[in-house]
C-alpha positions in Angstrom: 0.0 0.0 0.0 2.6 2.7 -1.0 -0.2 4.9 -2.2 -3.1 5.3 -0.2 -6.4 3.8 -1.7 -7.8 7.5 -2.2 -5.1 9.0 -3.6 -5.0 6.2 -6.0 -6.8 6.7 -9.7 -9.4 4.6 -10.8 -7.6 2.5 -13.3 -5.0 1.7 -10.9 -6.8 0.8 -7.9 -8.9 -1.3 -10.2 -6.2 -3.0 -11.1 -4.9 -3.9 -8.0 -8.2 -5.7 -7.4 -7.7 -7.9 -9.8 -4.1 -9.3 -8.8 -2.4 -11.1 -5.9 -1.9 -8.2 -3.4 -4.2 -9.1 -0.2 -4.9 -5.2 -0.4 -7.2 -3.8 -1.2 -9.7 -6.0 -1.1 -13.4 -6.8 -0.9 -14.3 -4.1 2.1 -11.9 -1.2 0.7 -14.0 -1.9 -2.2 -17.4 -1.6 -0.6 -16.2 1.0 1.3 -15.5 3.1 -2.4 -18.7 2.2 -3.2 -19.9 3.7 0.3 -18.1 7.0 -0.5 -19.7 7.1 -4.0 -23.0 6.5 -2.9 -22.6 9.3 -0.4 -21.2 11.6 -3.2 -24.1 10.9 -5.4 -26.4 11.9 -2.7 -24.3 15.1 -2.9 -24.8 15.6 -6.2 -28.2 15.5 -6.4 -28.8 18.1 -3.4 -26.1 20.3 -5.4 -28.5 20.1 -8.7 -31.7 21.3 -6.8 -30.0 24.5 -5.1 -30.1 27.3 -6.4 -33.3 26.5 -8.5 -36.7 28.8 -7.7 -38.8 25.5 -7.9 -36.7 23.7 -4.7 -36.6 26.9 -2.8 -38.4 25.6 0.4 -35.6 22.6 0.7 -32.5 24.9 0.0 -31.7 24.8 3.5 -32.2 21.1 3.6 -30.2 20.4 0.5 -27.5 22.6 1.5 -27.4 20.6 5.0 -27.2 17.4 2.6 -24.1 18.6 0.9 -22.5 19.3 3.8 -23.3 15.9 5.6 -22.7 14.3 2.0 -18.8 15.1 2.2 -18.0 14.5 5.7 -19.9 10.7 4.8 -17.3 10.8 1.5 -14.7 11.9 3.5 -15.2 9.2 6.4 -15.8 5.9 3.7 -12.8 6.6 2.1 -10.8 6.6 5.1 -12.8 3.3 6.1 -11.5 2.0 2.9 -7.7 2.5 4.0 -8.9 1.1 7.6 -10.5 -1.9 6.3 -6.9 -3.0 4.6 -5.2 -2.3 7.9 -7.6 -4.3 10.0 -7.1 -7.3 7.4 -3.6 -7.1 7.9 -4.0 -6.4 11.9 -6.2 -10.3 11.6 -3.7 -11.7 9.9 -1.0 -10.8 11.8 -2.8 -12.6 14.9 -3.3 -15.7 13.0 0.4 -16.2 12.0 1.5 -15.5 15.6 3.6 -18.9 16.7 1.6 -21.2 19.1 4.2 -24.0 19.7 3.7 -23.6 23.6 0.8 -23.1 26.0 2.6 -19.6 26.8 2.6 -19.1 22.6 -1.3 -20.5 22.5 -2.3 -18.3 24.8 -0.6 -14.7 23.4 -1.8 -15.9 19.9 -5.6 -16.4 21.2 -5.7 -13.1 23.2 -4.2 -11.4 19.7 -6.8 -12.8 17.7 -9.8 -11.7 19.9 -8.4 -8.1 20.0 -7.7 -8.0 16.5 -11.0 -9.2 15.9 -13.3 -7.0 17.9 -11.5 -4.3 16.3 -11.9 -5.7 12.7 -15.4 -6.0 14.0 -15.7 -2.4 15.0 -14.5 -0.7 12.0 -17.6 -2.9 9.7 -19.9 -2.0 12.0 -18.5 1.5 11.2 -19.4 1.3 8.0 -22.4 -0.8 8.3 -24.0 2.7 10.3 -22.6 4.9 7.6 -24.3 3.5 5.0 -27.8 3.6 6.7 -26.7 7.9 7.0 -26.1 7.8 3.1 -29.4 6.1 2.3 -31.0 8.5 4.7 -29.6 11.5 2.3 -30.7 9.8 -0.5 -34.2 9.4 0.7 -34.5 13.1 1.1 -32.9 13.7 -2.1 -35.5 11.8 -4.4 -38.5 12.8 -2.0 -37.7 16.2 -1.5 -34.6 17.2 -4.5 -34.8 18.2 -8.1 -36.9 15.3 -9.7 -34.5 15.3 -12.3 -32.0 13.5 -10.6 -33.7 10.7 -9.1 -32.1 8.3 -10.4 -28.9 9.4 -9.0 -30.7 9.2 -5.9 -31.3 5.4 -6.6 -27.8 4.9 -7.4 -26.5 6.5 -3.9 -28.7 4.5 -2.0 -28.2 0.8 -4.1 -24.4 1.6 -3.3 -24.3 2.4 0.0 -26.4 -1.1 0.5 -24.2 -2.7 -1.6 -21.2 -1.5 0.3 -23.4 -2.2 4.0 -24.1 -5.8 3.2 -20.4 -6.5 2.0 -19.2 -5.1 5.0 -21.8 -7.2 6.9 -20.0 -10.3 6.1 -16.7 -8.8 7.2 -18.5 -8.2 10.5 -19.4 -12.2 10.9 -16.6 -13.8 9.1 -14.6 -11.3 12.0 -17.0 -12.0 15.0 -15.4 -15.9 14.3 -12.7 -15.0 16.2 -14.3 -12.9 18.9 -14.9 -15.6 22.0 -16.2 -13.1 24.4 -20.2 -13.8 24.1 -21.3 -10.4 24.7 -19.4 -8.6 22.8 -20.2 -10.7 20.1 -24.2 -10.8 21.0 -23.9 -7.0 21.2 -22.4 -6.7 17.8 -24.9 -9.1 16.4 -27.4 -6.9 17.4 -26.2 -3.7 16.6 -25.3 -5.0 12.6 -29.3 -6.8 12.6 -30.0 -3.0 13.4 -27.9 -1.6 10.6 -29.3 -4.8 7.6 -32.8 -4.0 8.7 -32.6 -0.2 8.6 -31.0 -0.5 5.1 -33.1 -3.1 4.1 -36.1 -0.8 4.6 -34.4 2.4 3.3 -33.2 1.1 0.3 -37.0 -0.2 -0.7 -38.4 2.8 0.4 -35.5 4.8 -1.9 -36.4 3.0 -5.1 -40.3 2.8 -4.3 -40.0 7.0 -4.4 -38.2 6.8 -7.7 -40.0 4.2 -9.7 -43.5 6.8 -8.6 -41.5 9.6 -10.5 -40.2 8.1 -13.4 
């Protein structure tokens, strides 16, 4: 990772999808897809200010830009984190466990690696349900123009939320401390069920204004 994932062009990071390099890889990609999803939703409140017909939601839109880049901002910084916590895991796993002593230091590296692994999808499981919020107000509320943008923010951001969903429970394998775990469970059954609903909600809006 000598440049980071942002800083990256298209092409290129593309490209190192498709080769051997663990990184980046599936969650770094969702987590693209997050941060164009939450652009999108951008875009759309940008193409209804300034226009006489959207004058009552200016406010809002312009609160939607706004929220719109710090969501950008934060899923392509989940991208570079999801690389490092993959790398954090594996680290764990290769850990010597020749002893009991060894064993035990591996075990106790692998449950903290975990639950942080775990943390950082649930981050991005919650950040998606934000983005499909903005895009919910930008098809029901925005320039009716762009409502199919408004589909494409939110089908992205669920994309990226159910991709980083399986990180979160291929993770919570190594996370032996049950309540943590059941906690976790919970809170990403929150995050699926909230996107699950937005996104239908989303595209049920748009297909009434095509």
């Amino acid at each position: 990772m000598d440049t980071a994932f942002a800083k990256q062009q298209i092409e290129s990071f593309v490209q190192d999808l498709n080769s051997a390099k663990p990184m980046p890889g599936g969650g770094s990609a969702a987590a693209i897809c997050g941060a164009m999803g939450a652009a999108l939703a951008g875009m759309s409140a940008h193409m209804t200010v300034g226009k006489k017909k959207y004058a009552d939601v200016e406010d809002r839109m312009q609160e939607i830009i706004a929220e719109a880049g710090t969501l950008q901002a934060e899923m392509l910084d989940m991208a570079q984190e999801d690389a490092y916590m993959y790398s954090l895991v594996l680290q764990a796993y290769k850990l010597p466990n020749a002893t009991a002593e060894e064993s035990e230091v591996r075990r106790q590296a692998i449950e903290e690696a975990s639950k942080t692994a775990v943390a950082s999808s649930l981050k991005v499981t919650g950040a998606c349900v934000r983005i499909m919020k903005l895009a919910y107000t930008t098809v029901t509320e925005g320039n009716r123009m762009m409502v199919t943008d408004g589909s494409a923010s939110a089908l992205l951001a669920r994309a990226c939320q159910q991709v980083a969903a399986y990180n979160v429970r291929i993770n919570l394998g190594g996370v032996k401390d049950k309540a943590v775990a059941a906690e976790a469970e919970q809170l990403l059954e929150r995050h699926l069920s909230e996107g699950e609903r937005l996104q239908a909600e989303v595209l049920k809006e748009v297909d009434k204004r095509l």
